[in-house]
Every structure is written in C-alpha cells, then in structure tokens.
Backbone bond lengths (Angstrom), bond angles and torsions (degrees), N, CA, C in turn:
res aa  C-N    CA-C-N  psi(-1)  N-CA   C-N-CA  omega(-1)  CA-C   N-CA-C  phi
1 X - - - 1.468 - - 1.524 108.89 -
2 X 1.080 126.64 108.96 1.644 136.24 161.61 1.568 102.95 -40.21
3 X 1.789 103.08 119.59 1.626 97.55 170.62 1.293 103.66 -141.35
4 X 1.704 103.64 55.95 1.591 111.50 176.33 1.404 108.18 -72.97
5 X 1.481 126.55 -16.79 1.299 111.39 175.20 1.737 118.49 -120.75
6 X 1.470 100.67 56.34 1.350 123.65 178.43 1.648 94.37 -69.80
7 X 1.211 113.43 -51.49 1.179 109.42 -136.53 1.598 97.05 -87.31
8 X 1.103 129.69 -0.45 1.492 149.01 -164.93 1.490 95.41 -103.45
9 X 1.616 137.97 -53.03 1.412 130.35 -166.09 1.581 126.23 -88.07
10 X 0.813 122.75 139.52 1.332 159.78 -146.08 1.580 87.91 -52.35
11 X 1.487 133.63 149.67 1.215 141.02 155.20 1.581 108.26 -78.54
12 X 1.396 99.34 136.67 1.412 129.10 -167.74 1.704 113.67 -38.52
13 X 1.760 109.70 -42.07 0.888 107.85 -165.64 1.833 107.71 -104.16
14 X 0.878 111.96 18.53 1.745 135.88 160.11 1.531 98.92 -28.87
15 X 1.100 143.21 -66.92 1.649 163.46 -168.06 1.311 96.00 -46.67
16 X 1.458 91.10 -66.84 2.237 99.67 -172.22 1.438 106.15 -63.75
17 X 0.942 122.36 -30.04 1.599 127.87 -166.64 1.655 100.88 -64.81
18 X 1.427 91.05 -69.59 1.987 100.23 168.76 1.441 110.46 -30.53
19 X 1.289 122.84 -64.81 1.827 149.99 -156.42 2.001 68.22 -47.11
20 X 1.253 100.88 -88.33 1.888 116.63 -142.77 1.778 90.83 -42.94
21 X 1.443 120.72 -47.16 1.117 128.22 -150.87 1.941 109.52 -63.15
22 X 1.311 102.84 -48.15 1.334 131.49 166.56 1.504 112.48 -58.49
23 X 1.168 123.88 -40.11 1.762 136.08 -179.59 1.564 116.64 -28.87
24 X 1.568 110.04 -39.07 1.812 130.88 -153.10 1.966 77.55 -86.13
25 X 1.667 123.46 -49.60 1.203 98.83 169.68 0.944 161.50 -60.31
26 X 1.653 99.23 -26.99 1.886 101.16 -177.83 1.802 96.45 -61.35
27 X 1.095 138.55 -47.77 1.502 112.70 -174.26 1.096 130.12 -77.97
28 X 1.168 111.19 36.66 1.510 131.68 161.69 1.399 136.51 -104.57
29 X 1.696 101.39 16.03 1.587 126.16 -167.67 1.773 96.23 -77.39
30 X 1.524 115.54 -30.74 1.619 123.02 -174.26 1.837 105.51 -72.18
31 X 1.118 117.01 2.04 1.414 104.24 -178.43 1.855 111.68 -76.97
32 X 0.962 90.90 -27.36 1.682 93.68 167.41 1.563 121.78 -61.15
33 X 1.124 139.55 -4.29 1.144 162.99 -123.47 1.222 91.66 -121.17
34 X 1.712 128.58 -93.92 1.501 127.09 -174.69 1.427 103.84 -75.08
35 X 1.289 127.40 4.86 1.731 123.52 160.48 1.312 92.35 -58.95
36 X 1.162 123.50 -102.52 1.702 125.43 173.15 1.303 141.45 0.38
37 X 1.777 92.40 -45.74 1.774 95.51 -169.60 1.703 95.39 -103.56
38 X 1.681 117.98 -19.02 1.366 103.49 162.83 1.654 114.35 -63.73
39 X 1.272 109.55 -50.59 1.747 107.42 -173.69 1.017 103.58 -56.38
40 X 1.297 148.88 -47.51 1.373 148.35 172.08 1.626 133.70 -40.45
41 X 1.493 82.37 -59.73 2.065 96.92 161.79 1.402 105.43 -57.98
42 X 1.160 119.35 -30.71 1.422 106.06 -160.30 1.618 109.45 -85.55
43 X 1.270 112.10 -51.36 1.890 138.77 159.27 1.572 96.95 -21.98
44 X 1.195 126.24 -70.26 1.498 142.70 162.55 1.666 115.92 -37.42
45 X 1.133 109.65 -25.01 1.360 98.34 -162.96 1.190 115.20 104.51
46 X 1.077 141.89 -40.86 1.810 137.65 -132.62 1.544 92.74 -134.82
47 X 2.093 84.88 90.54 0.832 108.73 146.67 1.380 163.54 -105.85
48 X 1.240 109.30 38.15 1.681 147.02 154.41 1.660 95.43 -79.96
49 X 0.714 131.39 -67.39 1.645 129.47 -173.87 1.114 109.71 -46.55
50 X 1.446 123.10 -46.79 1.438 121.66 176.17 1.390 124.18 -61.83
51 X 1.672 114.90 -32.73 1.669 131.07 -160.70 1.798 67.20 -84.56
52 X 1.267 135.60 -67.52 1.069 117.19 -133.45 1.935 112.91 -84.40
53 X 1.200 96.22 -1.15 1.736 112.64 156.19 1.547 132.63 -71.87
54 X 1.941 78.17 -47.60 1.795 73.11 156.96 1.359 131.18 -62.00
55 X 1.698 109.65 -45.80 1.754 100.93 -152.29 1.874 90.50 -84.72
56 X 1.414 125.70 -9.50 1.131 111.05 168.77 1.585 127.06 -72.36
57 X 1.742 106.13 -38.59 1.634 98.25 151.05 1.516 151.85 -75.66
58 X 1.447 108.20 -6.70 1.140 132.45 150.32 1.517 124.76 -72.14
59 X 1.175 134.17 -27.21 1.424 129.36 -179.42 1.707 100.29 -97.83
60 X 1.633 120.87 -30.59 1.448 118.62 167.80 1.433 105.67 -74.49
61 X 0.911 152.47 -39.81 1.328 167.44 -171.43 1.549 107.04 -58.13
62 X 1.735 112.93 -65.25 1.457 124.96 158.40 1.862 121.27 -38.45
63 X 1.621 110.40 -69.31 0.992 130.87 174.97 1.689 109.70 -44.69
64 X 1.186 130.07 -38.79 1.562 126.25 -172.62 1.646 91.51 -88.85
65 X 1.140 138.44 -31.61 1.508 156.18 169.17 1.540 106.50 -29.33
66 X 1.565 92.30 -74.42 1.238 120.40 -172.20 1.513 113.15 -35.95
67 X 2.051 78.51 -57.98 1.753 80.49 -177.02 1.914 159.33 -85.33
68 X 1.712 71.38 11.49 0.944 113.41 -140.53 1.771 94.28 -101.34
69 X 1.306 95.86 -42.10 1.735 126.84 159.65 1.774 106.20 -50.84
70 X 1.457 119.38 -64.65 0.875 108.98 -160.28 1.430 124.91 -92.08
71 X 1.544 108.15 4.85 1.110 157.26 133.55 1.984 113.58 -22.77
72 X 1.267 74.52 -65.71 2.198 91.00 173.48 1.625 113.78 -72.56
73 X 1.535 82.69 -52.30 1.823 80.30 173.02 1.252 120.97 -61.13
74 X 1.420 123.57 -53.42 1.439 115.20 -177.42 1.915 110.27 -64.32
75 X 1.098 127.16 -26.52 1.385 125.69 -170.13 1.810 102.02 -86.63
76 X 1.229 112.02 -32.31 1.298 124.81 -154.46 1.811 119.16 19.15
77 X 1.095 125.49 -67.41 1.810 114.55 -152.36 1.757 73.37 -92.94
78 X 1.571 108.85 -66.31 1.156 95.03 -164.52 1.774 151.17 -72.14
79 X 1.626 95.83 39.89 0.858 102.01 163.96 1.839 118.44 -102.00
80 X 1.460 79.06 9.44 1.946 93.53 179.60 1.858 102.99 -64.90
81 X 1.317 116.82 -53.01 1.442 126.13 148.88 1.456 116.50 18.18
82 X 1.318 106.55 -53.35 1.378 108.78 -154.98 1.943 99.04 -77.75
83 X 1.233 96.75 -47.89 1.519 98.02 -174.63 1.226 117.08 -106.99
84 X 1.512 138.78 13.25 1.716 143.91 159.54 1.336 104.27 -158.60
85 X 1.297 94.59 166.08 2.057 126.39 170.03 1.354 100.22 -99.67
86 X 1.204 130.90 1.18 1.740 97.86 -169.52 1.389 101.77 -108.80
87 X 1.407 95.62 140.03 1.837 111.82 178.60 1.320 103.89 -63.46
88 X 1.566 127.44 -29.88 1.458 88.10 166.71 1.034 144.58 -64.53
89 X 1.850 107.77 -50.50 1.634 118.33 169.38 1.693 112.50 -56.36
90 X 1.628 131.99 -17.61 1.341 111.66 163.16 1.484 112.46 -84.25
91 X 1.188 123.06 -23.93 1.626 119.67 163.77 1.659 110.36 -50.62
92 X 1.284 103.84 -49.97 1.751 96.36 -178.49 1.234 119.31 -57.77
93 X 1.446 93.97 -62.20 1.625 89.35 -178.09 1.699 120.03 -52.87
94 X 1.488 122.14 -45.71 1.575 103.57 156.24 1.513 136.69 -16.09
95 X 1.315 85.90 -49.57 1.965 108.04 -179.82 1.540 122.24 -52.99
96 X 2.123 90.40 -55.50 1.423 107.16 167.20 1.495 126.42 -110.25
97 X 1.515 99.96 43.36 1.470 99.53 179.45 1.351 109.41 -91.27
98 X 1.707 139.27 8.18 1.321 105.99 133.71 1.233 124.52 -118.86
99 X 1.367 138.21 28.31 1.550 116.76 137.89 1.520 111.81 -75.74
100 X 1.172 128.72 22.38 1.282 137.39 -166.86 1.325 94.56 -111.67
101 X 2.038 132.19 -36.33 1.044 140.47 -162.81 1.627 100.88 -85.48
102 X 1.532 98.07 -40.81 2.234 117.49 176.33 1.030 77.93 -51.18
103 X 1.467 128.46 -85.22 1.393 117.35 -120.99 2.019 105.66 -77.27
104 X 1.714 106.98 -19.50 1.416 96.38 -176.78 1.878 112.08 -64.01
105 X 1.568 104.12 -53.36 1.559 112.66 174.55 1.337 116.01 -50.70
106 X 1.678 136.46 -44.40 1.114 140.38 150.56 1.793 124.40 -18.34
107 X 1.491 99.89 -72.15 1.604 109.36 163.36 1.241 134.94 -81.26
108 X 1.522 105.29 23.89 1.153 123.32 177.54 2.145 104.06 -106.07
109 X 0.937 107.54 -31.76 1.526 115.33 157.43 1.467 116.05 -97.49
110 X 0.601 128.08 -55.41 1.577 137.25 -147.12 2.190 84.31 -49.86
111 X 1.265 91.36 -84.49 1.356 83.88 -175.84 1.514 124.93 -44.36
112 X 1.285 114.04 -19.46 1.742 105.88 176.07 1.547 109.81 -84.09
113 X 0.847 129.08 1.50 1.895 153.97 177.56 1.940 102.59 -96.25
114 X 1.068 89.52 -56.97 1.603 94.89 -175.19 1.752 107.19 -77.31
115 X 1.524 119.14 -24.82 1.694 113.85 149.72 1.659 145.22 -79.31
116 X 1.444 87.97 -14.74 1.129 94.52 163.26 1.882 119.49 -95.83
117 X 0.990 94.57 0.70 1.704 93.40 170.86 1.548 117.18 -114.64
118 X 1.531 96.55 1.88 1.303 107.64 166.81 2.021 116.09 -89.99
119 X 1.440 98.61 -36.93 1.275 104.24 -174.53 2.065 96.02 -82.72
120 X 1.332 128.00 -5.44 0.961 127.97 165.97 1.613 137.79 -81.29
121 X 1.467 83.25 -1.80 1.785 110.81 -179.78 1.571 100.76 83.56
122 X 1.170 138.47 2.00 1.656 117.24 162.20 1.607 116.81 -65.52
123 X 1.124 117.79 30.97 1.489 104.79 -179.59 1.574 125.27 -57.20
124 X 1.241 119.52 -14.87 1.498 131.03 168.84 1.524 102.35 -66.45
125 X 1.129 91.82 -61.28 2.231 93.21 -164.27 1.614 104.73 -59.89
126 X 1.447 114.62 -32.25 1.496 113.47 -178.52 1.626 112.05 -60.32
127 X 1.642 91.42 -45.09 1.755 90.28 178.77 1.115 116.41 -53.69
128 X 1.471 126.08 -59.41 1.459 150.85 -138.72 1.709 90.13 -72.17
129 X 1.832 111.47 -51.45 1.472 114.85 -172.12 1.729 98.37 -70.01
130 X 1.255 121.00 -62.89 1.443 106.75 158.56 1.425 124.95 8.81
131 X 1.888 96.47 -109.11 1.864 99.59 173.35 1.807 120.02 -47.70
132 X 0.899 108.01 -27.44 1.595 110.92 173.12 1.765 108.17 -70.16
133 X 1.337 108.10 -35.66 2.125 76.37 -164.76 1.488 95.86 -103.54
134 X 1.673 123.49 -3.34 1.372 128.42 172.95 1.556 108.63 -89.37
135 X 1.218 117.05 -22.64 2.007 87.31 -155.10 1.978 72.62 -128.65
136 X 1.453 126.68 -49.50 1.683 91.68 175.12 1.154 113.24 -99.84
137 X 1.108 141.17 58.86 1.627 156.43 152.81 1.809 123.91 -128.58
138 X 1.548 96.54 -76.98 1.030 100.57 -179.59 1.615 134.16 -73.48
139 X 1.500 106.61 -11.03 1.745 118.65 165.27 1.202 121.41 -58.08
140 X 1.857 93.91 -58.76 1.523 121.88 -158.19 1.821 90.18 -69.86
141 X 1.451 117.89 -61.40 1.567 111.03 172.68 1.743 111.87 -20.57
142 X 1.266 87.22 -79.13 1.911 112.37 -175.73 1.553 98.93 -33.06
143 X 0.947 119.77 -45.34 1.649 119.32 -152.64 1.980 84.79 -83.11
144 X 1.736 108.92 -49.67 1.531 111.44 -148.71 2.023 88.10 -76.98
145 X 1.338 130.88 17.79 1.072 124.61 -177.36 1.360 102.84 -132.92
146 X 1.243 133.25 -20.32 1.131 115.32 -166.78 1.483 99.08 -102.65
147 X 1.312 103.97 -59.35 1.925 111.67 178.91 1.497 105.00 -65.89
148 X 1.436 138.87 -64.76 1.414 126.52 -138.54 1.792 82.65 -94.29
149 X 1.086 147.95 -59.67 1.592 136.96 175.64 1.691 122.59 -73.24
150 X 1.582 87.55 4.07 1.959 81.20 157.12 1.548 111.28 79.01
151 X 1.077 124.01 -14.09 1.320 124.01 -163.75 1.840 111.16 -89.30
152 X 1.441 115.86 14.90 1.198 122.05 168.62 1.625 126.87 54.21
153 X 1.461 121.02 -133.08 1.389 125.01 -172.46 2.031 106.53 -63.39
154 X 1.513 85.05 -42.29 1.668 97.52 -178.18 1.877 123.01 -53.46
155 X 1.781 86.16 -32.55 1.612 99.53 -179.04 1.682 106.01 -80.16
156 X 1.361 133.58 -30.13 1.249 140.07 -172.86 1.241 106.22 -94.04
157 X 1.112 117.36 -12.00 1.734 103.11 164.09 1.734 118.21 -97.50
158 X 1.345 97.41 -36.45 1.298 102.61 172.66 1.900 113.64 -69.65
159 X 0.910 98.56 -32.20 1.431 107.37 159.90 1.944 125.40 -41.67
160 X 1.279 90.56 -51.15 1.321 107.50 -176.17 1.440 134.24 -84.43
161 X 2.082 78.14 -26.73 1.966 92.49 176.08 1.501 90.83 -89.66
162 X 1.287 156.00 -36.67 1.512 144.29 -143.92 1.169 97.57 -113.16
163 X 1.213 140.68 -24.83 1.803 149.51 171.99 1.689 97.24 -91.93
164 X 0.646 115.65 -29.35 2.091 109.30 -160.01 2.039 104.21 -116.97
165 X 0.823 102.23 -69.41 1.598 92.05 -163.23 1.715 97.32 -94.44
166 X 1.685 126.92 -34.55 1.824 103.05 178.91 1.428 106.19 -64.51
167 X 1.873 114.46 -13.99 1.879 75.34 -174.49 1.664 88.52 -117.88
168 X 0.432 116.92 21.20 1.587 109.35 166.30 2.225 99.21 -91.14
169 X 1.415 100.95 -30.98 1.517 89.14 173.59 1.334 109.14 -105.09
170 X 1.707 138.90 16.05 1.274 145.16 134.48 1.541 104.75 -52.94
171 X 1.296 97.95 -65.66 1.848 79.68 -163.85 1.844 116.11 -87.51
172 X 1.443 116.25 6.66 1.192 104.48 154.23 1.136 116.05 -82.44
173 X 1.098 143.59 -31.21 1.438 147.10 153.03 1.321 88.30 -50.85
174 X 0.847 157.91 -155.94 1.816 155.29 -101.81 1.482 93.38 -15.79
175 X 1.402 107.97 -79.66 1.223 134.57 -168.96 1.514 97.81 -25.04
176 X 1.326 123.68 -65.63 1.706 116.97 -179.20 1.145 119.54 -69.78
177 X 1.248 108.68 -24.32 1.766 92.86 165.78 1.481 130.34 -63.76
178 X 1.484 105.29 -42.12 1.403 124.79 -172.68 1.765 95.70 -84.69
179 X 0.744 119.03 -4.01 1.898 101.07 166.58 0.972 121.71 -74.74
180 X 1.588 118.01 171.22 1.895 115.18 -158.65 1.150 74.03 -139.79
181 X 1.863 109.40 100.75 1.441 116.13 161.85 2.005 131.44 -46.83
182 X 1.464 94.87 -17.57 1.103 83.85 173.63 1.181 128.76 -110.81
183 X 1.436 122.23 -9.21 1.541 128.91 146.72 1.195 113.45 -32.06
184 X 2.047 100.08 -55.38 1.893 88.26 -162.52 1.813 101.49 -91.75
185 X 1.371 117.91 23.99 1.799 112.49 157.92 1.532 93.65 -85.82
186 X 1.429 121.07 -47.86 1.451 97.11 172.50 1.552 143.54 -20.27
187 X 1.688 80.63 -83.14 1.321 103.27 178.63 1.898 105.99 -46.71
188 X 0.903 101.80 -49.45 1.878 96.21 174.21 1.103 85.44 -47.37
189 X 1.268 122.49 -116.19 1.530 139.39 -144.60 1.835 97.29 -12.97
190 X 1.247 137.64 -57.87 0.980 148.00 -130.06 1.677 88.00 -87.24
191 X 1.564 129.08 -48.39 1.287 138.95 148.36 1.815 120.66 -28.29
192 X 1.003 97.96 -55.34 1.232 114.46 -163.26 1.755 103.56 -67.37
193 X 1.671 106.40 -56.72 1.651 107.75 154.49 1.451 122.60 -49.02
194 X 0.926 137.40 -30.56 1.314 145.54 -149.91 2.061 103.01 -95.83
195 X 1.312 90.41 -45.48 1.189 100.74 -179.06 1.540 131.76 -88.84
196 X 1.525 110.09 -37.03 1.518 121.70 174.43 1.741 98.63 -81.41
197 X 1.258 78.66 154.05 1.736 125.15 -162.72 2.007 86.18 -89.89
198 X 1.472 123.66 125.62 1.403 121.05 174.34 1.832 98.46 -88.43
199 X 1.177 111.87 147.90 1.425 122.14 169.57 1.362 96.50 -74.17
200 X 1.165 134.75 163.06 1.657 140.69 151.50 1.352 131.47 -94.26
201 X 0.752 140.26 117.75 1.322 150.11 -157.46 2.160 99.54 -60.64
202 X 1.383 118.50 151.95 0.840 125.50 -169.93 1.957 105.55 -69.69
203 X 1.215 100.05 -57.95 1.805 94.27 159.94 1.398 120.68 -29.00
204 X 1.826 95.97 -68.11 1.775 68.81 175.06 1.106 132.49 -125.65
205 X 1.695 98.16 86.85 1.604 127.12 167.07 1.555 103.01 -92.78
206 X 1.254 125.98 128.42 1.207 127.80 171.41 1.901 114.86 -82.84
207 X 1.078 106.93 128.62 1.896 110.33 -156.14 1.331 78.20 -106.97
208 X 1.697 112.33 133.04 1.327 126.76 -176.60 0.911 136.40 -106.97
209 X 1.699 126.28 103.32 1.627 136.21 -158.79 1.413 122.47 -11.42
C-alpha cells in the first residue's frame, strides 16, 4: 500500500476534537430570543421592557455560563467522555479544559450582547466590532502565540478567546450599558413609521364606477 501521503492526513481523532470544540456552541441557539423581544419592545415604544430583557438575559445567560464553566473545571478531561474513547483527545482536553471553561462562559454572553444590539438596530457596529476583534486582533494574537512563542494549539485558542470574543464582549457590554433606552425606542418607532405601509381606512377607499 503506498503511504506517501501519511504524513499529510489528518489524525484519526480530528472528528472528536471538532465535536468538544464546537460543544460551548450548541447553547447558543437562545441568543435569538432577546433579539426579538428587544426589537419588539422597542418598535412598541416600551422601552423599560426592552432594558429590562436585556439585563434579564444577560444575568441568566451569565449565571448558566458560570456554571457551566465550573462545571469544566471541576470535571476537566473527563468530560471528553461524552463525545470520544480516545486517550488522546481525553488527554487534550484535560490540558485545555480551562480555556475550554473561558471560552464556554465567554459564549455564553457574548452572543446575548451581540442580539440584543442586533435587535436594537446596531447591526453595522456589531459587524464592524466583529471583523475587528476576530480577524485584526484575535488571528494576529492566535498566530503571534501559537507559532512565533511556540506555545501551539493552547496559544491559538487563547489567542482567539482573549483577542477575539472577551473584547468584542467587553465592548458590547460598554456599549449596553451606556445606551439611552429611550432614545433608541425612539429611533425605532421613527423606523417603524418610516417603513410600514398604513392600511386605509374603509372611508377612504375609493368604490369604482
């Protein structure tokens, strides 16, 4: 059997590695949630409903984070268990079971910060902060930690969680604190006229000869 390109293919347990790595996302399907009920409160006017959607999905959001974090730390490798058998990928994850714990509590806000300023109409600044704390922060980190200081998989993730998603969810957090909920019910409302189509009233329907 020709195995000139052994040295080119992927280690076996590549699959599981993805599985654990990906894990911190699936519970991040609820960020759509106060997208909605912020754009909504706000569309309405009522903006107390909205402030008070946020800090209720943000402090539940944190709180399942938390525990969820300390959760990794106390279990560390063996929570590899859940998604492979191989001693290597549960050896790793041991290794990185807590930037594994950062990055779960991390994406446990970040995205409920980044929906509520989406359902608030900042969808520009989210992007813009987006490509900014991921591709010139958090790459260039990843790359300047893992390759040029040697520190490998550990340096490129940590790279990515402390350059890419804490400050991208530092400064959306500023950002929600310092907003004036009722400016931006304004500005909705003012959208909301601007954009919807008025029904016409039955009077004045013109009835046709």
């Amino acid at each position: 059997m020709d195995d000139r390109n052994d040295d080119f293919a992927p280690p076996p347990y590549d699959y599981d590695r993805l599985s654990i790595s990906n894990f911190p996302r699936a519970a991040m399907l609820h960020a759509s949630l106060p997208r909605v009920r912020v754009a909504n409160e706000l569309g309405a006017g009522n903006w107390k409903a909205a402030k008070f959607a946020t800090i209720v999905s943000v402090v539940q959001s944190t709180i399942i984070g938390l525990f969820f974090c300390m959760l990794t730390v106390a279990l560390q490798s063996k929570i590899a268990y859940i998604f492979t058998s191989s001693a290597d990928v549960i050896e790793e994850v041991g290794n990185l079971s807590y930037l594994l714990a950062v990055s779960i509590l991390l994406n446990s806000v970040q995205p409920i910060l980044s929906g509520v300023a989406v359902g608030s109409g900042w969808q520009a600044n989210v992007a813009y902060i987006n490509l900014g704390c991921y591709y010139l922060i958090g790459l260039p980190l990843g790359f300047l930690m893992g390759r040029v200081f040697q520190l490998g998989v550990v340096g490129i993730w940590a790279g990515m969680i402390f350059g890419g998603t804490a400050m991208q969810t530092i400064i959306l957090a500023v950002i929600t604190i310092r907003c004036d909920w009722e400016e931006e019910a304004k500005k909705a409302q003012q959208r909301v006229a601007k954009w919807s189509t008025p029904i016409p009233d039955d009077s004045e329907q013109i009835t046709p000869m």
